[in-house]
TIRO-2110 file (N, C-alpha, C; in Angstrom, 1 decimal):
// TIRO-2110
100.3, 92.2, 85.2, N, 1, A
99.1, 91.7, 84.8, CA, 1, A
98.0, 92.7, 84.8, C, 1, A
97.8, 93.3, 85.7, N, 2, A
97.1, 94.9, 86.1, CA, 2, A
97.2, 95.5, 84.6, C, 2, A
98.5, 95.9, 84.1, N, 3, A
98.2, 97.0, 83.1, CA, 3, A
97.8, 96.0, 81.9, C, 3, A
97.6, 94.8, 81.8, N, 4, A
96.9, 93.9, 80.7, CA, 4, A
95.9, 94.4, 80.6, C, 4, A
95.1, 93.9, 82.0, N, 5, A
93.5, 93.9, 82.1, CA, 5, A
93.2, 95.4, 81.7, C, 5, A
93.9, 96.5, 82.1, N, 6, A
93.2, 97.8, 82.2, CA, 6, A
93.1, 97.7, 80.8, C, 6, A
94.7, 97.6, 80.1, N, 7, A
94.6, 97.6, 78.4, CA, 7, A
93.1, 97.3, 77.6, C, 7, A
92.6, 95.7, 78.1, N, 8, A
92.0, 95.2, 77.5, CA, 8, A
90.7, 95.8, 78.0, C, 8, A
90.6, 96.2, 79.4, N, 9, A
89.1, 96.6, 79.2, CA, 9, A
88.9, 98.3, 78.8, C, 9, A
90.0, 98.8, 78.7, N, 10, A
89.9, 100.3, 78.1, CA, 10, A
89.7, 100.2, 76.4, C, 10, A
90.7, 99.4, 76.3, N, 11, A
90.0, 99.0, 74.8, CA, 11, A
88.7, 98.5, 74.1, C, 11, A
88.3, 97.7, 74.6, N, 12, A
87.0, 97.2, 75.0, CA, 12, A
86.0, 98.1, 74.9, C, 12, A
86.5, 99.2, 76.1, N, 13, A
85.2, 99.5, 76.2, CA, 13, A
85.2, 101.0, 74.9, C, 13, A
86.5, 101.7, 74.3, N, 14, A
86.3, 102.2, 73.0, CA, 14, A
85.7, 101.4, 72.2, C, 14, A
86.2, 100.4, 71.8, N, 15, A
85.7, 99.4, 70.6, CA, 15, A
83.9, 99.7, 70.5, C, 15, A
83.3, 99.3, 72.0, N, 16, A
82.1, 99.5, 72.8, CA, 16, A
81.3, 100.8, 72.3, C, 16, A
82.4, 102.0, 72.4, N, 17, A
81.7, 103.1, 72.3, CA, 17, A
81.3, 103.8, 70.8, C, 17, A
82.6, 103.3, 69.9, N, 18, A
82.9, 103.0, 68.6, CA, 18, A
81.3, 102.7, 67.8, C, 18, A
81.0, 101.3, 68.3, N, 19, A
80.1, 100.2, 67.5, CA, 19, A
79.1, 101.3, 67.7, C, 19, A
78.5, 101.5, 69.0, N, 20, A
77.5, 102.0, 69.3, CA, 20, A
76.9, 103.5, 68.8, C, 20, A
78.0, 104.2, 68.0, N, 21, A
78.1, 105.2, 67.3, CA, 21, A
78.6, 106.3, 68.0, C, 21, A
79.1, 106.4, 69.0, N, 22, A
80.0, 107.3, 69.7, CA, 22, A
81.2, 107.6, 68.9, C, 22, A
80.9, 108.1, 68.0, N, 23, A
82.8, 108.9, 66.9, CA, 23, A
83.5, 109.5, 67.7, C, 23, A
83.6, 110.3, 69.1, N, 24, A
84.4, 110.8, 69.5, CA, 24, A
85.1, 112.2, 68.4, C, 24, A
83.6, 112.5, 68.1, N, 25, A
83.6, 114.3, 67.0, CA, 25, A
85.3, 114.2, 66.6, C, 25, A
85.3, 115.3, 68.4, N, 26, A
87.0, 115.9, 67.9, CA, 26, A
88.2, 115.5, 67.1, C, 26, A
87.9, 113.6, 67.2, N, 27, A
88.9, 113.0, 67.0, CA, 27, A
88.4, 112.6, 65.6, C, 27, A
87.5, 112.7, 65.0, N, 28, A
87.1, 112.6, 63.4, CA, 28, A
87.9, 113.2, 62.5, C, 28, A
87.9, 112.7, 61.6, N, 29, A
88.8, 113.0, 60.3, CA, 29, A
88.5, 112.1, 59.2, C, 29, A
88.2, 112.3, 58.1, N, 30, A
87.7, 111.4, 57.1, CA, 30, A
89.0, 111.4, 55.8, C, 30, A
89.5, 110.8, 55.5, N, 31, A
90.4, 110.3, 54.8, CA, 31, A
90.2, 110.3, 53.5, C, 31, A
91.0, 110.9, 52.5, N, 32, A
91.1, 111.1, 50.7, CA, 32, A
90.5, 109.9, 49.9, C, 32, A
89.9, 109.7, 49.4, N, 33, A
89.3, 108.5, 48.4, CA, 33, A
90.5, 108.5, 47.7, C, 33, A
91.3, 107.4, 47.1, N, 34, A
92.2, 107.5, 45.8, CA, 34, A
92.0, 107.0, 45.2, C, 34, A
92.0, 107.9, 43.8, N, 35, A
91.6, 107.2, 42.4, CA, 35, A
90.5, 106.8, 42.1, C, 35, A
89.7, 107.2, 42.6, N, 36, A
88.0, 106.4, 42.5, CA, 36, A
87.2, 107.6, 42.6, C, 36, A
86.1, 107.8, 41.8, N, 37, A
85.1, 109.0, 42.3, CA, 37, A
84.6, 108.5, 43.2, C, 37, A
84.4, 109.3, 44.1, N, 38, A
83.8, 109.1, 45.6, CA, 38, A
82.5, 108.7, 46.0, C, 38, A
81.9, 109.2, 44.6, N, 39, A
80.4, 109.0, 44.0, CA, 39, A
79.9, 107.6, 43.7, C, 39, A
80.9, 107.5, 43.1, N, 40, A
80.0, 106.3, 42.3, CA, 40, A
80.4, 104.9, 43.3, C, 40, A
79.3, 104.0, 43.6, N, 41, A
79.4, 102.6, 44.5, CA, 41, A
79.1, 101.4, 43.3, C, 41, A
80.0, 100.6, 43.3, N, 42, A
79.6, 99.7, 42.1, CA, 42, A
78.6, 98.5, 42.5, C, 42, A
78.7, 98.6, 44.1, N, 43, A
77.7, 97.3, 44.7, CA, 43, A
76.3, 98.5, 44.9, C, 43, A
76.2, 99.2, 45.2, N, 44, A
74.6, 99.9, 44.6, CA, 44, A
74.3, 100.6, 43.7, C, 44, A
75.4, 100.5, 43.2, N, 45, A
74.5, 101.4, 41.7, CA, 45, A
74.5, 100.5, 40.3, C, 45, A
75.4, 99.4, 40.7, N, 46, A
75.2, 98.7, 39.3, CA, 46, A
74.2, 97.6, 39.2, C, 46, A
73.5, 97.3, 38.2, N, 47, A
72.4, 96.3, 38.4, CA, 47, A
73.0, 94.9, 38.8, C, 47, A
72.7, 94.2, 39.2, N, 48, A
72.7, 92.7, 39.4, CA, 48, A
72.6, 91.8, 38.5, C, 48, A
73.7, 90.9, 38.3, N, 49, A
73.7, 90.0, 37.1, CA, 49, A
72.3, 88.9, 36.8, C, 49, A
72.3, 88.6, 38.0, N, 50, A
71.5, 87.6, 38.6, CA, 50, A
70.3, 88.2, 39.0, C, 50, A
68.9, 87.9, 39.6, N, 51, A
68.2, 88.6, 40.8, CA, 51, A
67.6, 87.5, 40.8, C, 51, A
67.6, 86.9, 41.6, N, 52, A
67.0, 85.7, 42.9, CA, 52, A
67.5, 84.6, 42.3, C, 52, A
68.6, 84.4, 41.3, N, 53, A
69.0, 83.6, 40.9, CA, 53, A
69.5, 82.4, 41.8, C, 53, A
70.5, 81.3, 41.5, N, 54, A
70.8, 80.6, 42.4, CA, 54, A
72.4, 80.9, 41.8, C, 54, A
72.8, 81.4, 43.3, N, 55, A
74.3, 82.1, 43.9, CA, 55, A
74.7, 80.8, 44.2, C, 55, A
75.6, 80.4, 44.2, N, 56, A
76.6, 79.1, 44.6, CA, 56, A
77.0, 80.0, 46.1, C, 56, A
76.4, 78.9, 47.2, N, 57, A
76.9, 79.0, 48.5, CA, 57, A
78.1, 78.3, 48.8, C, 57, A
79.0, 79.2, 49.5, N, 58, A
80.4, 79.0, 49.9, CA, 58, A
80.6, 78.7, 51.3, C, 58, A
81.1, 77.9, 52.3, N, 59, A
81.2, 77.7, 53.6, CA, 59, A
82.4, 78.4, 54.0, C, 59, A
82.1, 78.8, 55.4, N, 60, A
83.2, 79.7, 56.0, CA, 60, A
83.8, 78.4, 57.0, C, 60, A
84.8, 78.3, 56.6, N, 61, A
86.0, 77.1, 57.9, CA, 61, A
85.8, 78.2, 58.8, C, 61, A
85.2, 77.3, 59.7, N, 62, A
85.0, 78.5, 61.2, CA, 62, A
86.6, 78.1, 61.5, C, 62, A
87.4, 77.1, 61.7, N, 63, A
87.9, 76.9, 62.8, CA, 63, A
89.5, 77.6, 62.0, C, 63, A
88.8, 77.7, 60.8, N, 64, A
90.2, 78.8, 60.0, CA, 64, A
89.8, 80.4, 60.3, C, 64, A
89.1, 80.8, 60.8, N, 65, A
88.8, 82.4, 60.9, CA, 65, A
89.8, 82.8, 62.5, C, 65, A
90.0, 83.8, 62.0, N, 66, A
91.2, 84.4, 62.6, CA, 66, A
91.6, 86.1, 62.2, C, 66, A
91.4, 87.0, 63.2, N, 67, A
91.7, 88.0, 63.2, CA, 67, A
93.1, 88.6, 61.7, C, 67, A
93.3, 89.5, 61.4, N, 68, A
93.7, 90.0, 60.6, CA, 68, A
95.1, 90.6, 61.3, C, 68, A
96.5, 89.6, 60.5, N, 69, A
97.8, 89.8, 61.5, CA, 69, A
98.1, 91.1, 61.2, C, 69, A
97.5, 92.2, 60.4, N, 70, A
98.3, 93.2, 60.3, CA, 70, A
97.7, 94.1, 61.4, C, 70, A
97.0, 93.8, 61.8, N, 71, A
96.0, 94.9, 63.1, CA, 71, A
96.1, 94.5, 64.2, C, 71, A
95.9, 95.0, 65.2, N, 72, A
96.0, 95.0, 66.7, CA, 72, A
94.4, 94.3, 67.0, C, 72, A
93.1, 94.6, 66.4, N, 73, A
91.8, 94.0, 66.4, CA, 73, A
91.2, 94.3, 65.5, C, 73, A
90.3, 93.0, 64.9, N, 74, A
89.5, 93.3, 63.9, CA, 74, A
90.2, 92.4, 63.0, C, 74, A
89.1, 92.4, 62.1, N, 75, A
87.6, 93.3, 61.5, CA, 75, A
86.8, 92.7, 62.2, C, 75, A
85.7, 93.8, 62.7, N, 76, A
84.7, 93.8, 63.7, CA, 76, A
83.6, 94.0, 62.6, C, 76, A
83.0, 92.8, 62.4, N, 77, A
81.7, 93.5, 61.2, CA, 77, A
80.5, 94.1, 62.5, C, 77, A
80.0, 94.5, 61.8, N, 78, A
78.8, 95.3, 62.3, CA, 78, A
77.4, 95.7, 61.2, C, 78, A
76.7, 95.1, 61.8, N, 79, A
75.3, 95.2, 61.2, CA, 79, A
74.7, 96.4, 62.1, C, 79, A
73.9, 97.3, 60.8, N, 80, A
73.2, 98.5, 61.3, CA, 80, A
72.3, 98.9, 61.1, C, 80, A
71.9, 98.6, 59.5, N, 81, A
70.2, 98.5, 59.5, CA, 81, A
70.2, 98.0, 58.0, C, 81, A
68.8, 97.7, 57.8, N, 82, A
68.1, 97.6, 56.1, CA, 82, A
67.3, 98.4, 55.7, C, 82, A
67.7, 99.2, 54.7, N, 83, A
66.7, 100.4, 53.9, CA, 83, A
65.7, 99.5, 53.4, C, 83, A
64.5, 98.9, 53.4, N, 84, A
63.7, 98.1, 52.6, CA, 84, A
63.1, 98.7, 51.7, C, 84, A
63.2, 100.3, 51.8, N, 85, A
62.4, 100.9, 49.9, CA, 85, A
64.0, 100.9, 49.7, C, 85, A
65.1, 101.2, 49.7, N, 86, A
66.2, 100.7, 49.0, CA, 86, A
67.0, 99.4, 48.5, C, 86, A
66.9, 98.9, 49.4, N, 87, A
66.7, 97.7, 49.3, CA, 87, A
68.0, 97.5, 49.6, C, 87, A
68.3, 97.9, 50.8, N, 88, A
69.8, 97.6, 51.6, CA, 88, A
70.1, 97.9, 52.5, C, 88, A
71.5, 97.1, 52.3, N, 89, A
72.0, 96.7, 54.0, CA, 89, A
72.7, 97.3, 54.3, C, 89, A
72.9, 97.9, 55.5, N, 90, A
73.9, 99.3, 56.1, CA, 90, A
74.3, 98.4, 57.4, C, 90, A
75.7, 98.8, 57.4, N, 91, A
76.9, 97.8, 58.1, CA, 91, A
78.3, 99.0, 58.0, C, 91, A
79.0, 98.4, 58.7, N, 92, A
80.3, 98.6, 58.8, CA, 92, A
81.5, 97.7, 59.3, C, 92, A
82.8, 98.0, 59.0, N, 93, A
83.8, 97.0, 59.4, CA, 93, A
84.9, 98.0, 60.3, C, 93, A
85.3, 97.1, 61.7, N, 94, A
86.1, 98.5, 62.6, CA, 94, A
87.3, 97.5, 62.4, C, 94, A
88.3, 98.2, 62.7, N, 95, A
89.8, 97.8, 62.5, CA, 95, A
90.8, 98.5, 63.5, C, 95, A
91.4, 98.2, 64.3, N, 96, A
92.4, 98.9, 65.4, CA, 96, A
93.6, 98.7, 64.9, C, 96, A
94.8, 99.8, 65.3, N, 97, A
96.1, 99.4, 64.2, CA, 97, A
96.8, 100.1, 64.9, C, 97, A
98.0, 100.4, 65.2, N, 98, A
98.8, 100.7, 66.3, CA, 98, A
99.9, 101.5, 65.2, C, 98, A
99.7, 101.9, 63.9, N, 99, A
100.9, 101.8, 62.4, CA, 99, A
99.7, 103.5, 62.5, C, 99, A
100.8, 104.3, 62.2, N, 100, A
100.4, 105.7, 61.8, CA, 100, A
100.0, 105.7, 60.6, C, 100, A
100.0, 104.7, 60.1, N, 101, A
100.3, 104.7, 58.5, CA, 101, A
98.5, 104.5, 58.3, C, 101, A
98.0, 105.3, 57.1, N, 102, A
97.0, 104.9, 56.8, CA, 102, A
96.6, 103.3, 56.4, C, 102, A
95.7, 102.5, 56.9, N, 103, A
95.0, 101.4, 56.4, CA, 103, A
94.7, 101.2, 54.9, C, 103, A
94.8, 100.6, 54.0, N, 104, A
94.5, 100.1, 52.9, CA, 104, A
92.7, 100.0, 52.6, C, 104, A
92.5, 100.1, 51.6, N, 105, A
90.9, 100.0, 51.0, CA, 105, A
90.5, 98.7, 51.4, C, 105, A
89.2, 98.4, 52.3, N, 106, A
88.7, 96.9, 52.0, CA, 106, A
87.8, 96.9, 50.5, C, 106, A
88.3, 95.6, 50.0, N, 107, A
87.9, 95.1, 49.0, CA, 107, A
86.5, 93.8, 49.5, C, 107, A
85.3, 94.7, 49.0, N, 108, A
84.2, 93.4, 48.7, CA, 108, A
83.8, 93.0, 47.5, C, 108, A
83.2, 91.7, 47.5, N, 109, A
83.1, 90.9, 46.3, CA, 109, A
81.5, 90.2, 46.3, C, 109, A
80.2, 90.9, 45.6, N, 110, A
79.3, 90.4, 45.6, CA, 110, A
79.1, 89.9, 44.7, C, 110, A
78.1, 88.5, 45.0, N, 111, A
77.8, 87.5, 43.7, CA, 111, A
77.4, 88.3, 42.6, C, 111, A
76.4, 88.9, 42.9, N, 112, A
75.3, 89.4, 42.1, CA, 112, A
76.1, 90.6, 40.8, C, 112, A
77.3, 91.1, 41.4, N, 113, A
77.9, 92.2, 40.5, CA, 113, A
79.2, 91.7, 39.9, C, 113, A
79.5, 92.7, 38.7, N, 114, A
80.5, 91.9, 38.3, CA, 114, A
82.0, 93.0, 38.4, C, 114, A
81.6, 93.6, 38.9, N, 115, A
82.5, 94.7, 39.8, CA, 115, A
83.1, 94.4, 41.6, C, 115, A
83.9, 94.4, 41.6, N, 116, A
84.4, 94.9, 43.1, CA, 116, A
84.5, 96.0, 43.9, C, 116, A
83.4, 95.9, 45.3, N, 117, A
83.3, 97.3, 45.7, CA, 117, A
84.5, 97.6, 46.0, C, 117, A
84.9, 98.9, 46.9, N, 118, A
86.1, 99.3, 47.4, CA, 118, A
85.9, 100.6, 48.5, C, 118, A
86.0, 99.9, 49.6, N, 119, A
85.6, 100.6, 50.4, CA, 119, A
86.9, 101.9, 51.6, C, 119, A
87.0, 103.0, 51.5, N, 120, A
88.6, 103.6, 52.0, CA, 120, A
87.6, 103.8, 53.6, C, 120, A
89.2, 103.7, 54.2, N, 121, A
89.0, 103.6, 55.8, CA, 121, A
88.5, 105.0, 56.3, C, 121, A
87.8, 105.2, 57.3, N, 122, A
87.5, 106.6, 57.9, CA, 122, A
88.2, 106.4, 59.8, C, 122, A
88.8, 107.2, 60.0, N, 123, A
90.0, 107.4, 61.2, CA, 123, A
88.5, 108.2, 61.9, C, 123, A
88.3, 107.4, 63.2, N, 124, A
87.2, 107.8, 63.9, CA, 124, A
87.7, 107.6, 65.8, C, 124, A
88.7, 107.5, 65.7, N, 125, A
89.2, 108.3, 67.0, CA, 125, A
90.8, 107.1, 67.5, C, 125, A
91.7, 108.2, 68.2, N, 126, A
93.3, 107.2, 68.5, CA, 126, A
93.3, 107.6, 69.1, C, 126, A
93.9, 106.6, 70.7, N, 127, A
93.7, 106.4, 71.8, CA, 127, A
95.0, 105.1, 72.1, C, 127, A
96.0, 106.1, 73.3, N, 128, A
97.1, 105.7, 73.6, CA, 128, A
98.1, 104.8, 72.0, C, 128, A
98.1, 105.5, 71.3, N, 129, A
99.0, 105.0, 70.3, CA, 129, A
98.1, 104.1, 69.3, C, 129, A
96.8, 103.7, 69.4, N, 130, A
95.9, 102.8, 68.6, CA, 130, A
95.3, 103.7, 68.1, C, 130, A
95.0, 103.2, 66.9, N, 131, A
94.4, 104.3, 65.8, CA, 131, A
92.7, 103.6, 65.3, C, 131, A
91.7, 104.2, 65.3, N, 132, A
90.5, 103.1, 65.1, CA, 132, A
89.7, 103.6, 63.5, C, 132, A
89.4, 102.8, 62.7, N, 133, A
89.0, 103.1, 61.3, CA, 133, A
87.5, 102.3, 60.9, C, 133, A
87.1, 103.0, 60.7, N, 134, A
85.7, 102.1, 60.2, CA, 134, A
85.6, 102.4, 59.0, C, 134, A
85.2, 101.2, 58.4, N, 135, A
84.8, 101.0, 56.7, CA, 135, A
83.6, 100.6, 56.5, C, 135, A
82.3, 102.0, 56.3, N, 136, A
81.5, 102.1, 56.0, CA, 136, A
80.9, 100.9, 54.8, C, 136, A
79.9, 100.5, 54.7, N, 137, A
79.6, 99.3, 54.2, CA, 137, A
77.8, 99.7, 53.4, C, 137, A
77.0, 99.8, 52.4, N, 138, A
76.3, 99.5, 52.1, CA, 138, A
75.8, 98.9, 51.0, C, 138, A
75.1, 97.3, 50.6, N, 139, A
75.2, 96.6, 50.0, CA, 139, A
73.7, 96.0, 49.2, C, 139, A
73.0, 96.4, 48.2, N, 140, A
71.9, 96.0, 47.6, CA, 140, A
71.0, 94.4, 48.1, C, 140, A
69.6, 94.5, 48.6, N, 141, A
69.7, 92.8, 48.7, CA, 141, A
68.4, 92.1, 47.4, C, 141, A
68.7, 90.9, 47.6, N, 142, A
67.6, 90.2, 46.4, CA, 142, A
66.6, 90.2, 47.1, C, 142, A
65.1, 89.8, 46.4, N, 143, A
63.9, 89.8, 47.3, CA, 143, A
63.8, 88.4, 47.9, C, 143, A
64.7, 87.3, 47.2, N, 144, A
64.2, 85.7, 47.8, CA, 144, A
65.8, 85.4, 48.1, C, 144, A
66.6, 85.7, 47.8, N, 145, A
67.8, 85.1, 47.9, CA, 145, A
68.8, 86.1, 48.8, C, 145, A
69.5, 84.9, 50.0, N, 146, A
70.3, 85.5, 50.7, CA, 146, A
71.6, 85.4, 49.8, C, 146, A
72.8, 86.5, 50.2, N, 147, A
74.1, 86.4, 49.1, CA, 147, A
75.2, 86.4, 50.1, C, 147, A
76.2, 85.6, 49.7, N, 148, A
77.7, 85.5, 50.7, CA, 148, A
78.5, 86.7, 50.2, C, 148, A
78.6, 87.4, 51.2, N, 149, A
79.5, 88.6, 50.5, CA, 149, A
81.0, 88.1, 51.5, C, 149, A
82.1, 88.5, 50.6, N, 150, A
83.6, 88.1, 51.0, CA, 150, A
83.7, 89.2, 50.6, C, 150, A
85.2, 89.6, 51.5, N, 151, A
85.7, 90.8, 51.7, CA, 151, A
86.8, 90.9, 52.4, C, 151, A
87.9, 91.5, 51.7, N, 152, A
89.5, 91.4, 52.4, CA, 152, A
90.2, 92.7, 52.0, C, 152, A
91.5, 93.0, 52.6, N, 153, A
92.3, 94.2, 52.3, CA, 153, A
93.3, 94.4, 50.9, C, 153, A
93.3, 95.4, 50.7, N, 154, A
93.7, 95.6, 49.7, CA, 154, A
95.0, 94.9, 49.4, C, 154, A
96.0, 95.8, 50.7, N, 155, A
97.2, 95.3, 50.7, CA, 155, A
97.5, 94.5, 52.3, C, 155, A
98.5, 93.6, 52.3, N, 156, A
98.5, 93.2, 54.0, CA, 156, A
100.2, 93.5, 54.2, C, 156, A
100.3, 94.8, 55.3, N, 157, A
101.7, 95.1, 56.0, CA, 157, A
101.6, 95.9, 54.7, C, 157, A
101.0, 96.6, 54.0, N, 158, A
101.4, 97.8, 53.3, CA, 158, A
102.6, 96.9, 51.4, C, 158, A
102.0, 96.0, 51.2, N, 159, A
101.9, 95.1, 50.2, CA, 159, A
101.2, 94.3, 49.3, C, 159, A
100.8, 94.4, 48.1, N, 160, A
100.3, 93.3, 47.6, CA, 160, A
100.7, 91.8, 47.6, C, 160, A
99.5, 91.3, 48.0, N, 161, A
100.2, 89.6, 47.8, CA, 161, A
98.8, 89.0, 47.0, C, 161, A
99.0, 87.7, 46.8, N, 162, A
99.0, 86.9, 45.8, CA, 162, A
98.0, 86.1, 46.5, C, 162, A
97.6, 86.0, 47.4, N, 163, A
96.3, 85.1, 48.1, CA, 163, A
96.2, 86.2, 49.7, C, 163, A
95.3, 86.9, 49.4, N, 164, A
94.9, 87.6, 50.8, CA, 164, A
93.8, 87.1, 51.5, C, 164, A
94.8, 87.3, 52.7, N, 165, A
93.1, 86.7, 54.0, CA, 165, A
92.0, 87.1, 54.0, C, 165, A
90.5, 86.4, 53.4, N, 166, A
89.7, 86.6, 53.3, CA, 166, A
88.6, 86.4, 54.6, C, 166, A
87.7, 87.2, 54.5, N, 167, A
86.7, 86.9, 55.4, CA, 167, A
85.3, 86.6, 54.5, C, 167, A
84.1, 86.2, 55.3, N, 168, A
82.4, 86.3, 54.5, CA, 168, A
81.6, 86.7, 55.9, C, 168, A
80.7, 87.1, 55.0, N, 169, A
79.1, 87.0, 55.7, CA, 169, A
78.3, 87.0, 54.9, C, 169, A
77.0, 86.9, 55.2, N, 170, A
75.6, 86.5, 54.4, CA, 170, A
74.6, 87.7, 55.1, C, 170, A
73.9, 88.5, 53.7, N, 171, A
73.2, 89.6, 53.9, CA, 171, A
71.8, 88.6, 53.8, C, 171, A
70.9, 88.9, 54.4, N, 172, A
69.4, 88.4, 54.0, CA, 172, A
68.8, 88.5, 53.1, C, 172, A
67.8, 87.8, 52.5, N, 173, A
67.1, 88.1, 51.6, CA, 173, A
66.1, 89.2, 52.0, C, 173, A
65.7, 90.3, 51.1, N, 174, A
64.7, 91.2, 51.5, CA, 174, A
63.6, 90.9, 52.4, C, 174, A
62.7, 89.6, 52.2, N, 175, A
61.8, 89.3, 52.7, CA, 175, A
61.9, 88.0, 53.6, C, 175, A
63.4, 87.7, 53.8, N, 176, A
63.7, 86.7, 55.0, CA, 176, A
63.6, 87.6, 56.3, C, 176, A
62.9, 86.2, 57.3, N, 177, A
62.8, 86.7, 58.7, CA, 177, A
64.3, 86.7, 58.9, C, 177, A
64.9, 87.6, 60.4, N, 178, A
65.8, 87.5, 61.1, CA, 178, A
66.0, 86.3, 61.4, C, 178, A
67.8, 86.3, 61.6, N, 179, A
68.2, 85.4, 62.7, CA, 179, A
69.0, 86.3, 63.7, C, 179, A
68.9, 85.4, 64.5, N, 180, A
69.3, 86.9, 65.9, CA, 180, A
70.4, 86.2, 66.7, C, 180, A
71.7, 86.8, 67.0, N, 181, A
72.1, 86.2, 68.0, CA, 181, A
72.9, 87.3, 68.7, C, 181, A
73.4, 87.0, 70.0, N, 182, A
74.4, 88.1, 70.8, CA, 182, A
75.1, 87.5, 71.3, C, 182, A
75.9, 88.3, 72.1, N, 183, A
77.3, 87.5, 72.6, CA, 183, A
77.5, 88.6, 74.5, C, 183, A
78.4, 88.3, 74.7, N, 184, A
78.7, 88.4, 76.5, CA, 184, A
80.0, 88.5, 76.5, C, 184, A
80.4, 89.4, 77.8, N, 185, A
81.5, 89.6, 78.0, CA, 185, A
82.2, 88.2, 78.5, C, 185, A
83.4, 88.2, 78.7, N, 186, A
84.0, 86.5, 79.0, CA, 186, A
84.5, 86.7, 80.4, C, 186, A
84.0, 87.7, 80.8, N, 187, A
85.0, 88.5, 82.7, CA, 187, A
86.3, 88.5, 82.9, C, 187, A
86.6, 89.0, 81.1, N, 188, A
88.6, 89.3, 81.5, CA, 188, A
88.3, 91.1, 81.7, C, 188, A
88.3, 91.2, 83.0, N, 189, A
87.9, 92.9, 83.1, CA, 189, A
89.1, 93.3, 84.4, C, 189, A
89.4, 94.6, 84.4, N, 190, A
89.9, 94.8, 86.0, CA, 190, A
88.7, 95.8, 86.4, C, 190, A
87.6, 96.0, 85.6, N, 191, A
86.2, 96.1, 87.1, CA, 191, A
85.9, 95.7, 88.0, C, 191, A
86.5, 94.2, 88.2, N, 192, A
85.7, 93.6, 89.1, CA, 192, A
87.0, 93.8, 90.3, C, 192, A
86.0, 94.1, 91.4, N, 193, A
87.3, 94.1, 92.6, CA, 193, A
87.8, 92.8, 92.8, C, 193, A
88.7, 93.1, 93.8, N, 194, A
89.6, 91.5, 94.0, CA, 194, A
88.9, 90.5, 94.8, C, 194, A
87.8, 90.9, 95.8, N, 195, A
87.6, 89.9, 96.9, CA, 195, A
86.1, 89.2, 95.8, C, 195, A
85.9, 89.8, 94.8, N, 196, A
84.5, 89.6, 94.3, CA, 196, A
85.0, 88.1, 93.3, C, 196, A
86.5, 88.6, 92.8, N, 197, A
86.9, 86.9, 91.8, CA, 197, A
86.8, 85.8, 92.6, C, 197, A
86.9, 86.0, 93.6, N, 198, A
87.3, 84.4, 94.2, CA, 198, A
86.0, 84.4, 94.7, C, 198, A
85.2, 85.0, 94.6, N, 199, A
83.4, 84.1, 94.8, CA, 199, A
83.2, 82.9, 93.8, C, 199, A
END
C-alpha cells in the first residue's frame, strides 16, 4: 500500500509542478508538427462564422466524464490567461502515458469556425517510466457570447475509430465577469505521518 501512496503523491506532485509551469528544461523536447504548417492556427487566424451570434449550447453528462482509457491521467485542462487586445484564451491540456510511443494530435472543434483546430503534443518531462505532454491551447473569444469548445484525440490506442471520447468546456465571453472555483487535495498522501491519521 506504501508504494501506492508514494506513487500517487510523487505523481501528484509532478502533475503540481507541470500545471504551475515548472517544464523541468532538461527534460524538454518539442515534438515534429505533421503535415500541417506549424504557422498557421485555423481557431485564430480564421474569422468567425458567427460573432455574438446564438451558438447552440450543448450539455456535458457530468456523470459520463471520465478520464481518457488510453492514458495513465488526463486530460487535465488548464486555464492560463486572456489576451483582451487579442482577444484570447491561453490554456492548455496535460496528459500522462506510460507508451514510449508518441501521443496523437488533440483535435478541437469551435462553434464559431468552420475548421478544426489541431493541436501536436509537446513531451515536457518522464519520470519513472511516465511520460508527460502538454497540448498548448489558444482560442479567439466573442465580445457577448460564451462558446462550448469540444475537443478529443485524434487516434485512441494508436487507431482511428468511428465515435471518439469527447470532452467540452466553455471559454467566456470577452466582457463576461469570472466564475471562479478551486479544488483540495482529498488526503490520499504518504506525507502525513502514521500517528497523525488516526486523529
Amino acid at each position: 500500500m506504501d508504494s501506492i501512496s508514494d506513487f500517487v503523491s510523487n505523481i501528484g506532485h509532478r502533475i503540481s509542478d507541470i500545471v504551475h509551469g515548472e517544464d523541468h528544461d532538461e527534460h524538454t523536447q518539442h515534438l515534429p508538427e505533421s503535415q500541417l504548417d506549424p504557422t498557421y492556427n485555423p481557431l485564430l487566424e480564421d474569422d468567425e462564422e458567427v460573432e455574438d451570434a446564438y451558438i447552440e449550447a450543448t450539455r456535458q453528462e457530468y456523470s459520463a466524464i471520465k478520464p481518457s482509457a488510453q492514458f495513465k491521467c488526463g486530460p487535465v485542462l488548464r486555464y492560463q490567461d486572456i489576451n483582451v487586445d487579442q482577444r484570447r484564451w491561453i490554456g492548455s491540456v496535460l496528459i500522462v502515458s506510460d507508451s514510449r510511443d508518441q501521443p496523437s494530435r488533440l483535435i478541437l472543434r469551435d462553434p464559431t469556425k468552420s475548421q478544426l483546430g489541431r493541436v501536436s503534443p509537446r513531451h515536457v518531462d518522464s519520470w519513472q517510466g511516465n511520460h508527460f505532454y502538454r497540448y498548448d491551447i489558444q482560442l479567439t473569444l466573442l465580445h457577448h457570447r460564451e462558446k462550448n469548445i469540444e475537443y478529443w484525440f485524434e487516434t485512441e490506442n494508436g487507431r482511428q475509430v468511428q465515435n471518439p471520447q469527447k470532452w467540452n468546456f466553455f471559454v467566456p465571453a470577452l466582457e463576461e465577469g469570472f466564475n471562479w472555483a478551486f479544488y483540495s487535495c482529498n488526503g490520499f498522501t504518504s506525507d502525513v505521518e502514521g500517528e497523525l491519521l488516526e486523529v
